[in-house]
C-alpha positions, 0 to 999 in steps of 0.5 A, a space after each residue: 267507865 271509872 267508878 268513884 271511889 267512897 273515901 275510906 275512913 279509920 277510926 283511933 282512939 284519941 291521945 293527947 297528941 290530938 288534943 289540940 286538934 280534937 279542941 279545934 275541930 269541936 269549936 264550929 259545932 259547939 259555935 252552932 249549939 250542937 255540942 256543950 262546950 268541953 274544956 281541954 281538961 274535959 277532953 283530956 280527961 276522956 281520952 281513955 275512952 274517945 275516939 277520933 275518925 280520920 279521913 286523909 289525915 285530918 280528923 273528921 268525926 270524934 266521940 266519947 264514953 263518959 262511964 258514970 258506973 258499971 250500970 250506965 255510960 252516955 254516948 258524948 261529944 259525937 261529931 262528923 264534919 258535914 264535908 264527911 256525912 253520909 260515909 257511915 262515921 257517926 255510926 262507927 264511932 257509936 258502934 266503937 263506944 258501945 263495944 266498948 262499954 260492953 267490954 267493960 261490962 256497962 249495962 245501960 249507954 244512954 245518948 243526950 241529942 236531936 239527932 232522934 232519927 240518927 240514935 234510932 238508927 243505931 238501936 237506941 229508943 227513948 225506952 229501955 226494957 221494962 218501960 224505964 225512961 230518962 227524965 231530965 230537970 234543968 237547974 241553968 238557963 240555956 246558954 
């Protein structure tokens, strides 16, 4: 009997050759109000600190660390393709941008979404030691 294989996935960091690529690929998610719209200059801005996942070439998920100081970064612009969920993606690319905001030496990565469960999974909670929590103002309409 064949056993199917899982698809295996790799994940880079980005660099302006995948700009183009990585704009294309967050259209649908930004169309559907998963993601903010990003500018190109936005994601070229970040390239430093994104990340890509290919699966047979093609880019599948993406992420970002936008470090704001050396006492906190936020999580940004995470993706999966819904042709590539379940393959364990979204938490590699939040298990790379944590490293490396530990390798910088960040105290605090905070993560703006409703995949409450998915974050949670991921060791994130809505409160930090010693009860901090976020607190949001919107100062815009909804888009």
């Amino acid at each position: 009997m064949l056993r199917e294989q899982t698809p295996t996935f790799g994940i880079e960091q980005a660099t302006s050759a995948d700009l183009i690529e990585l704009s294309d690929f967050i259209k649908p998610f930004v169309a559907s109000g998963d993601l903010l719209p990003r500018t190109f200059d936005e994601l070229e801005d970040l390239l430093s600190t994104s990340f890509i996942a290919r699966l047979d070439g093609q880019i599948v998920g993406c992420a970002a660390l936008e470090i704001y100081s050396k006492k906190l970064c936020e999580i940004r612009s995470l993706a999966v393709a819904p042709s590539a969920r379940g393959l364990g993606i979204g938490k590699a690319l939040v298990a790379v941008c944590v490293d490396l905001a530990m390798q910088r030496g960040i105290y605090e990565i905070m993560a703006i979404s409703v995949a409450e469960d998915f974050f949670k999974s991921c060791g994130f909670d809505f409160t930090l030691p010693n009860l901090k929590k976020a607190f949001f103002l919107q100062t815009r309409a909804e888009m």
